[in-house]
NUZA-326684 format. One line per field, with one value per residue: x, y, z of N, C-alpha, C, CB in turn; residue number from 0. Coordinates in steps of 0.05 Angstrom, whole numbers. Glycine has a CB too. Layout:
NUZA-326684
neast	(X, ...)
nnorth	(Y, ...)
nup	(Z, ...)
caeast	(X, ...)
canorth	(Y, ...)
caup	(Z, ...)
ceast	(X, ...)
cnorth	(Y, ...)
cup	(Z, ...)
cbeast	(X, ...)
cbnorth	(Y, ...)
cbup	(Z, ...)
n	(NUM, ...)
This chain:
NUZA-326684
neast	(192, 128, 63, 9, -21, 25, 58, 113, 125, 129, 161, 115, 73, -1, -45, -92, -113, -160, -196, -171, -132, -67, 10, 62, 117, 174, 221, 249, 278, 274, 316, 293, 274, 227, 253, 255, 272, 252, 237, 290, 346, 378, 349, 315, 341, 367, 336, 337, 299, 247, 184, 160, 101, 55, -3, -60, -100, -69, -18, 54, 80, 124, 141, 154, 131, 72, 17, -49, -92, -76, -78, -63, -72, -69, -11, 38, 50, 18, -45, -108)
nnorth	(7, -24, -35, -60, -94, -114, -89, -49, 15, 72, 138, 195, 155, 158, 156, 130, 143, 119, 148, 194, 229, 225, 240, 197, 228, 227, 178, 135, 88, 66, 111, 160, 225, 288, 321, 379, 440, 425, 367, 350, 299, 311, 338, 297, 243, 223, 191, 137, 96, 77, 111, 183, 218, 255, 290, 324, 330, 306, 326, 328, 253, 208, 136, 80, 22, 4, 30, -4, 11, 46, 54, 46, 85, 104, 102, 128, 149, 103, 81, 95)
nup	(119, 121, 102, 133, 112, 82, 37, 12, 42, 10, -21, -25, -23, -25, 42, 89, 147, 201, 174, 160, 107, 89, 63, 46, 63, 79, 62, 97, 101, 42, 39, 16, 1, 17, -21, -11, 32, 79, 90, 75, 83, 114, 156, 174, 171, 223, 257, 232, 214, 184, 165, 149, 157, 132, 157, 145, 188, 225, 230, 226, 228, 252, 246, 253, 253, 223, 246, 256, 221, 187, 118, 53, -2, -49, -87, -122, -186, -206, -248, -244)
caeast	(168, 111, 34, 0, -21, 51, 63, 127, 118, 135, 149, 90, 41, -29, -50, -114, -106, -174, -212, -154, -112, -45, 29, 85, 138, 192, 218, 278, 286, 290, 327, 278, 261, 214, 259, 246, 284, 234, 244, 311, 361, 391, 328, 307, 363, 376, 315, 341, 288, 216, 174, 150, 69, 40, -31, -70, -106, -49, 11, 71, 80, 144, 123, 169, 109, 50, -18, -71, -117, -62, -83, -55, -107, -58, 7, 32, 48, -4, -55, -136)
canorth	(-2, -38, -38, -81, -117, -130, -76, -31, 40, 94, 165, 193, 147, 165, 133, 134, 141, 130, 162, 223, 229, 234, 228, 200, 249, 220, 142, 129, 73, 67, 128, 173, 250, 303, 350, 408, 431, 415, 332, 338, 278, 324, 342, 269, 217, 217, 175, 115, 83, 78, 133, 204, 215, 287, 293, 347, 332, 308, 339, 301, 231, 184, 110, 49, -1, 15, 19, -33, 28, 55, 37, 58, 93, 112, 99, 153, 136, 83, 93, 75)
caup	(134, 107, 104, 153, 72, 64, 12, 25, 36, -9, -27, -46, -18, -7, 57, 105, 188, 212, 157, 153, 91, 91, 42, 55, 60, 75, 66, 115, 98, 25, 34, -1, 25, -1, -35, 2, 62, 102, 87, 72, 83, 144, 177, 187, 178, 256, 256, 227, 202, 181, 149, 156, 142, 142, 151, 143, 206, 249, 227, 214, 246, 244, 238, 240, 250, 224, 254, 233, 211, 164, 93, 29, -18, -80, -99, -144, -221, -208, -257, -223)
ceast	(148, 84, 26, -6, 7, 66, 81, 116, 131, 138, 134, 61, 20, -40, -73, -95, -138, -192, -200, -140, -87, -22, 55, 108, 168, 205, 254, 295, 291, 302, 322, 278, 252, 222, 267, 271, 267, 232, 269, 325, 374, 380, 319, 322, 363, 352, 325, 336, 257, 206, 158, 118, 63, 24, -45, -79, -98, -25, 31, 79, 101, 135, 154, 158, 84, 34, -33, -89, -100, -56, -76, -81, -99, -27, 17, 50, 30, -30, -89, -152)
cnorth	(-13, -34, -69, -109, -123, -111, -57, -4, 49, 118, 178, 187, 166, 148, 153, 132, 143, 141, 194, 215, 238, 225, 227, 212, 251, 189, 136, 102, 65, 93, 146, 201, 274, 318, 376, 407, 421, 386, 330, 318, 286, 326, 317, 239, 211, 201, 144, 102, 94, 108, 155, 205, 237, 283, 317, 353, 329, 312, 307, 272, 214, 157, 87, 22, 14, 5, 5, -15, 45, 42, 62, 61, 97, 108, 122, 146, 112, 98, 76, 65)
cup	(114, 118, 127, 126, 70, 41, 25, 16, 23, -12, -35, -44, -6, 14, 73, 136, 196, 201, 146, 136, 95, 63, 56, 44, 67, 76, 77, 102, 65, 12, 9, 6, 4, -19, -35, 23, 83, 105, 79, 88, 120, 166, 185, 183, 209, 259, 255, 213, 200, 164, 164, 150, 152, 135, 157, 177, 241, 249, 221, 241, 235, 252, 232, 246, 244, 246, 238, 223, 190, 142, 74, 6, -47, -77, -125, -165, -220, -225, -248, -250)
cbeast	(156, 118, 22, -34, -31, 37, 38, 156, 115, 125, 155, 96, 40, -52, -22, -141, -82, -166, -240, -137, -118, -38, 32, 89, 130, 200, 208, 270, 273, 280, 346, 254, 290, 202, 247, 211, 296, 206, 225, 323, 384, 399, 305, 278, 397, 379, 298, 339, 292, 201, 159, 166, 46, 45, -44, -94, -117, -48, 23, 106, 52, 172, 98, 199, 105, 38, -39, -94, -135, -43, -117, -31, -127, -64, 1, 38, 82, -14, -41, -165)
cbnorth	(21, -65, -41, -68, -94, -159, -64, -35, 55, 94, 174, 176, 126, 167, 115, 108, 179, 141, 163, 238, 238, 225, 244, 181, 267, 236, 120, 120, 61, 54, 119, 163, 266, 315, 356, 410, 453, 425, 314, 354, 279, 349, 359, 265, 226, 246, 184, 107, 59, 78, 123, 223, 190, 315, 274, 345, 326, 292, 360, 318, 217, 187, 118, 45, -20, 12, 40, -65, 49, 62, 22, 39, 130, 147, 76, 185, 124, 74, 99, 101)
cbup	(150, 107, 68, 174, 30, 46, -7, 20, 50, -20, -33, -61, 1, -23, 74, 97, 209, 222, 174, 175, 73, 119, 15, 59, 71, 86, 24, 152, 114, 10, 36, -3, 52, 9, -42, 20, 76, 98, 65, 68, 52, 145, 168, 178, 169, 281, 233, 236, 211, 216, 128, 144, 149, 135, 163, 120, 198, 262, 264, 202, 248, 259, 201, 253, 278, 202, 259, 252, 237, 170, 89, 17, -6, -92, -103, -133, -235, -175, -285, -197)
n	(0, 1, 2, 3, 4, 5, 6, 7, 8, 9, 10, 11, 12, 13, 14, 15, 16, 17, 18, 19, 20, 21, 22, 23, 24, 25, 26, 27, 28, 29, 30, 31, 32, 33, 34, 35, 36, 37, 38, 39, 40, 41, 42, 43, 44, 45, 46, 47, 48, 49, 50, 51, 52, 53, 54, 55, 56, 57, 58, 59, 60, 61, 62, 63, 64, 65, 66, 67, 68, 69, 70, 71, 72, 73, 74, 75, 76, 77, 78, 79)
């Protein structure tokens, strides 16, 4: 999936919803996943596509288009 900017998502990312932070936690699509059991490969392959995003304030959300209010805030090994 991709940023409404054009920029593909990521494992990792820091992204906005709205003024809520969130990371993406799992990336379907370039076949990425947290690590954990809790994002493992098993627990959310049946999906397909697109990406996972847990936010503090609205739990986890699957995403294969973004919303136009979902902006990336960090990138992680990016240095500011």
């Amino acid at each position: 999936m991709k940023y409404c900017d054009g920029q593909v998502c990521q494992l990792g990312d820091i992204v906005s919803l709205s003024g809520k932070t969130g990371n993406v936690v799992v990336d379907i699509d370039g076949d990425q996943y947290g690590g954990n059991l809790e994002y493992s490969v098993e627990q959310w392959t049946y999906l397909g596509a697109g990406v996972m995003i847990n936010f503090e304030s609205y739990g986890l959300i699957h995403y294969t288009e973004p919303e136009q209010d979902l902006i990336l805030l960090h990138r992680t090994g990016e240095t500011d």
